[in-house]
C-alpha positions as CSV (number, residue, x, y, z in Angstrom):
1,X,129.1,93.4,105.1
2,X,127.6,90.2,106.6
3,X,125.1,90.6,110.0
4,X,127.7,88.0,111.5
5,X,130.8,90.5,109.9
6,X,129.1,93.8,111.5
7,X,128.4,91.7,114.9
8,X,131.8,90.1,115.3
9,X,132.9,93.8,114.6
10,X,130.7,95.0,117.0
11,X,131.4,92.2,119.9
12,X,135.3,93.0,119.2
13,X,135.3,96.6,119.6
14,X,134.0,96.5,123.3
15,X,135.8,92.7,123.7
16,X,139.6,94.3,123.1
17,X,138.5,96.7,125.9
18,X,136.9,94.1,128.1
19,X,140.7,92.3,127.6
20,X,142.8,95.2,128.2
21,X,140.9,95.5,131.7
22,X,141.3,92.4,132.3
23,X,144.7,92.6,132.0
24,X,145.0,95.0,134.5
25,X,143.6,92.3,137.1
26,X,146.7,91.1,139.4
27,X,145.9,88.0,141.3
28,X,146.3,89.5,144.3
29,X,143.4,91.6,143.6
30,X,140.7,88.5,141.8
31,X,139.2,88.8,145.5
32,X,138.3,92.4,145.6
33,X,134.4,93.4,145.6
34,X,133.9,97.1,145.6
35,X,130.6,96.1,148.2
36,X,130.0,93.2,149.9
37,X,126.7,92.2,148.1
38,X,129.1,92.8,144.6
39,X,130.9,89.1,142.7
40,X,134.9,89.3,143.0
41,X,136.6,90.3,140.0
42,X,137.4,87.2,139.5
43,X,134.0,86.3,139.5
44,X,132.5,89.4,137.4
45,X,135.4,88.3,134.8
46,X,134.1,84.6,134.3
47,X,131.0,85.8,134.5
48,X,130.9,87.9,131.5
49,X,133.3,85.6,129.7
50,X,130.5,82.7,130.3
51,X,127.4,84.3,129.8
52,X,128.4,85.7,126.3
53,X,129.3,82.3,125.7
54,X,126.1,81.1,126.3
55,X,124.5,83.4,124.4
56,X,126.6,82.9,121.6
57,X,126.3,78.8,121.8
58,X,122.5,79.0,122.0
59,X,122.6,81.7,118.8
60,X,124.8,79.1,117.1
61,X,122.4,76.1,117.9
62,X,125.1,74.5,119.8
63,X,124.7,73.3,123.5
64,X,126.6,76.1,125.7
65,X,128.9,73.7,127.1
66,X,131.8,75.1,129.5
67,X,135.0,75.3,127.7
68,X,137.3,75.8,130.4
69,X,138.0,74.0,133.4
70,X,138.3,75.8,137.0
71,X,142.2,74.9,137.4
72,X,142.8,77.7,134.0
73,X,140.8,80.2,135.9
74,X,144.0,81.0,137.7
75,X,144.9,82.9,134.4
76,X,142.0,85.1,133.8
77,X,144.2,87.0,130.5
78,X,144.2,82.8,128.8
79,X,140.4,82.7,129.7
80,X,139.8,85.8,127.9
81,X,141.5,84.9,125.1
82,X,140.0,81.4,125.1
83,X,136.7,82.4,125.1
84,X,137.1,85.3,123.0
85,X,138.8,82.9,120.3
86,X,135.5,80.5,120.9
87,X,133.1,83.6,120.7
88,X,134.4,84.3,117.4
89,X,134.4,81.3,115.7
90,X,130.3,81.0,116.9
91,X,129.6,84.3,115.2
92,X,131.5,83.6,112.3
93,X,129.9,79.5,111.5
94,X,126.6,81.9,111.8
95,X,124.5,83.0,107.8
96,X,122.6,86.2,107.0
97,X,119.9,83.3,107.2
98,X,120.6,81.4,110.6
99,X,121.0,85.2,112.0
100,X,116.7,85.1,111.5
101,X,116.7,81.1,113.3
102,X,114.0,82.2,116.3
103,X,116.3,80.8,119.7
104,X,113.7,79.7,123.1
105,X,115.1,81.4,125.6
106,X,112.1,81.4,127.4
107,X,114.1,79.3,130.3
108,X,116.4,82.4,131.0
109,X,114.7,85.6,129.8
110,X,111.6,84.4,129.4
111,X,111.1,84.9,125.6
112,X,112.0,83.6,122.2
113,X,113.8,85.5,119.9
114,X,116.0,85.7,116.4
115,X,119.5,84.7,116.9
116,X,120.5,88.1,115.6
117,X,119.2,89.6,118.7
118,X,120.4,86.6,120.8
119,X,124.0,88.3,120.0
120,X,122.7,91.6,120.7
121,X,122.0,90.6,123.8
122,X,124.6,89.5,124.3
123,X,127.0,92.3,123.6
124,X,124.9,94.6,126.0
125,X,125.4,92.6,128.6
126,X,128.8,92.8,128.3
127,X,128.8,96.6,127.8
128,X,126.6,96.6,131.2
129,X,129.2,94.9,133.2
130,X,132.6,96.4,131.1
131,X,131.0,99.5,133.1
132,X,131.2,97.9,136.3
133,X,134.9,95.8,135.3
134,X,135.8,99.7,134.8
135,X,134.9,100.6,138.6
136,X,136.8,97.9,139.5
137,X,140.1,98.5,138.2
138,X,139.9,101.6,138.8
139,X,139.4,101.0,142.7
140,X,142.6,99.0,142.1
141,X,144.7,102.2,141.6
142,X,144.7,102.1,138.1
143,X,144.4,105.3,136.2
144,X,145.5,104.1,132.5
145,X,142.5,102.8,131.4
146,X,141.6,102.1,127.5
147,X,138.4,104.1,126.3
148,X,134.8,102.5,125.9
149,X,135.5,101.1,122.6
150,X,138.3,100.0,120.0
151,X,137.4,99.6,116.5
């Protein structure tokens, strides 16, 4: 299997789970912080959608251009699917080769490093906050909730 096959596969398997808590997000609830100092759901949900995005651009060699506007955030279930659509495609237009292409990143974690790792990255960092998008829902009074990963 490709390194962009195993990361896709990888990316999905806690992505599907990211999704399915998303769904769970009524707009009546995209306000909700579980502290004051903590983003919205709303905002933790664009958040993770965007950064992963970036990472994934800038692993791609591509500008990390938005690729949403704020009048579809309305619809956080379409943004999930947009980016995870978008997210995808960059992982897939990526070689065994390009996967070794050194990325500066020095601007936002202050180092430069393979684009295979740029993706790693970027997966944890979803993990990280799929733990918090967890805490949220489930202060929403949710108790189905889908397990940490689907393969």
């Amino acid at each position: 299997m490709s390194k962009s096959a195993s990361l896709k596969n990888y990316f999905l398997s806690h992505r599907k789970v990211t999704n399915e808590l998303i769904d769970k997000i009524e707009p009546q609830h995209f306000d909700y912080k579980p502290a004051p100092t903590s983003m919205s759901a709303k905002e933790l949900v664009i958040h993770m959608l965007t950064t992963f995005h970036m990472f994934a651009a800038s692993a791609a060699k591509q500008a990390p251009e938005p690729i949403h506007q704020t009048s579809e955030e309305d619809d956080l279930r379409k943004l999930a699917d947009k980016y995870t659509d978008e997210a995808v495609k960059l992982i897939e237009s990526l070689s065994d080769d390009s996967m070794n292409n050194m990325i500066d990143l020095t601007d936002i974690i202050g180092s430069t490093l393979p684009a295979e790792k740029v993706l790693e990255i970027a997966v944890v960092h979803e993990i990280h906050h799929k733990g918090n998008l967890f805490v949220y829902v489930r202060e929403m009074g949710h108790t189905d909730l889908p397990l940490f990963i689907k393969t």
